[in-house]
LOSEBA-356239 format. One record per residue (C-alpha): z, x, y. Coordinates in steps of 0.2 Angstrom, whole numbers, padded with zeros to 4 digits, always signed. Example, Ala and Ser with C-alpha at 12.3 -4.5 7.8 and 13.67 -1.06 7.14 Angstrom:
BEGIN
+0039+0062-0022;+0036+0068-0005;
//
This chain:
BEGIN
-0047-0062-0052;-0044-0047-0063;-0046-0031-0057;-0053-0015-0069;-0043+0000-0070;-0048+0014-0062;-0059+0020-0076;-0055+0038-0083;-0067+0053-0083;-0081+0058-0092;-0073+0061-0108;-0064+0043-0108;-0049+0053-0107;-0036+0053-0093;-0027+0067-0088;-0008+0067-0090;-0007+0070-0072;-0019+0056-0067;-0012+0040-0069;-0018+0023-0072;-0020+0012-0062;-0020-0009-0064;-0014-0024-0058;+0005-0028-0059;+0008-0037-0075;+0020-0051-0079;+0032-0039-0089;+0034-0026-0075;+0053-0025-0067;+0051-0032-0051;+0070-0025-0050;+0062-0008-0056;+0049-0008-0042;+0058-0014-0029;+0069+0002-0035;+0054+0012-0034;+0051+0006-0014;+0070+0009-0009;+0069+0029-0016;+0050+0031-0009;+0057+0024+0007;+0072+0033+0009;+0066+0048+0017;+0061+0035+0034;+0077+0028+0031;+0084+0047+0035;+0073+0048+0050;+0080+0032+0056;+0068+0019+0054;+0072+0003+0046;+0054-0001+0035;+0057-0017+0027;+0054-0008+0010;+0070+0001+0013;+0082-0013+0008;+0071-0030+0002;+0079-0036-0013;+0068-0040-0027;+0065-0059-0022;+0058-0052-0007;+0047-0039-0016;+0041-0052-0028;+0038-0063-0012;+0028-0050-0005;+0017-0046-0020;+0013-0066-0024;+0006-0066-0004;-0007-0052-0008;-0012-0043-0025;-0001-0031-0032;-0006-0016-0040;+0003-0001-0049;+0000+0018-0053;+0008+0021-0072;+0011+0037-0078;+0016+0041-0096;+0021+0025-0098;+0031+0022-0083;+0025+0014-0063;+0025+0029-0052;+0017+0019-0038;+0013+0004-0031;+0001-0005-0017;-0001-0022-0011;-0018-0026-0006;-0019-0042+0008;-0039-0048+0007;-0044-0060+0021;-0042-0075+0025;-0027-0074+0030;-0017-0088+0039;-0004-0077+0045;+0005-0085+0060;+0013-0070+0065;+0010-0051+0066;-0004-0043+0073;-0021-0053+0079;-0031-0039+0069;-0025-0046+0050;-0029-0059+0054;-0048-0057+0056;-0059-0061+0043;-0067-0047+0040;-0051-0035+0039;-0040-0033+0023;-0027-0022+0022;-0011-0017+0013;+0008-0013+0012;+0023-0009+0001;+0015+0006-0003;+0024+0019-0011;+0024+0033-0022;+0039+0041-0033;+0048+0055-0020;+0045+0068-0036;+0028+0065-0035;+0024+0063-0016;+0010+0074-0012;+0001+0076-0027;-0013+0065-0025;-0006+0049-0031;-0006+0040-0014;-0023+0046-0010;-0030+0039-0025;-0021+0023-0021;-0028+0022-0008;-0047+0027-0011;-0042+0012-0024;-0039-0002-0011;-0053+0005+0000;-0063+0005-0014;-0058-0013-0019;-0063-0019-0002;-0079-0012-0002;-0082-0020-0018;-0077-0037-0013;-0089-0037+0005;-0076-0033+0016;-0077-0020+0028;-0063-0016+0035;-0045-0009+0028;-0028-0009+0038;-0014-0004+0038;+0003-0004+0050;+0017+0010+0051;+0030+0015+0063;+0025+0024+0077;+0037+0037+0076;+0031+0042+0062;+0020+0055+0068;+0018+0063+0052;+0011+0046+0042;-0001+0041+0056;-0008+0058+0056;-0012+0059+0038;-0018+0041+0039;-0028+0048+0053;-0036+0062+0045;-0042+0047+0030;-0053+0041+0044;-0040+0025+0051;-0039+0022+0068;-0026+0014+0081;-0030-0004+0084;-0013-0012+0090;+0003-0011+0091;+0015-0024+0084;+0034-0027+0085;+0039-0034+0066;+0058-0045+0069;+0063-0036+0051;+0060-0018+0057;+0069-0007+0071;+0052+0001+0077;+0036-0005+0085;+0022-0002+0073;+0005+0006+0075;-0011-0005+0064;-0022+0006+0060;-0039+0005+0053;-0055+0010+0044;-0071+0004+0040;-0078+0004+0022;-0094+0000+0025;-0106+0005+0011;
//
């Protein structure tokens, strides 16, 4: 299924400062994105937590992107950010009971260029793969994050997800929170 771009303002014009955002295509560098998630990821790697984003290689990133839908934020050209959006069924046979559900979506490998953390460019990521899931029927987003990470559950928090579960991943050295939202129209 091919997804539209987020479509530009009024004018038909994008602001410089508002990127583009589209599915990945077959001549992006996985090498280059996988780049992308090691440097948004670092920070958390500082703090101490071992995200799996912090060190996959790019046959583990490619992996991940073929299990869900990719998507990237460009900016004059170049991938600033990148989403990957799980939509039901899934037949996960581990992780958390909760993405597993058939009416819950959700999403990882999310990341933003360090640069340009805080500027908005997550949040419209994000409004995108809600959006995306309201589109498609399905009411509920997720998402899972370590739960030391006070300052990401509160911001995902204040977007309206709540805490569902808690989940041990054997890649990671934390126990994660799921969190939630509905999208219903």
């Amino acid at each position: 299924m091919t997804i539209d771009p987020v479509p530009a303002g009024e004018s038909g014009r994008r602001p410089a400062s508002d990127p583009l955002i589209r599915p990945i295509a077959g001549d992006d560098s996985i090498e280059e994105l996988t780049e992308l998630l090691h440097r948004a990821y670092k920070v958390l790697a500082d703090m101490g937590f071992r995200f799996f984003a912090t060190h996959q290689t790019p046959e583990q990133t490619l992996s991940r992107i073929r299990s869900g839908e990719c998507f990237v934020a460009v900016l004059d050209g170049a991938i600033v950010a990148t989403v990957t959006f799980y939509p039901p069924p899934r037949a996960a046979t581990e992780g958390p009971d909760w993405y597993r559900r058939s009416d819950v979506s959700y999403f990882g490998q999310f990341a933003v260029e360090p640069a340009l953390q805080r500027g908005g460019i997550g949040s419209r990521l994000m409004d995108f793969v809600e959006d995306l899931a309201r589109r498609r029927g399905i009411p509920e987003v997720a998402l899972d994050t370590a739960e030391g990470a006070t300052h990401l559950r509160e911001y995902y928090s204040r977007r309206g997800y709540r805490f569902i579960e808690y989940v041990q991943w054997d890649v990671t050295n934390y126990r994660s929170v799921v969190m939630s939202k509905s999208v219903r129209e």
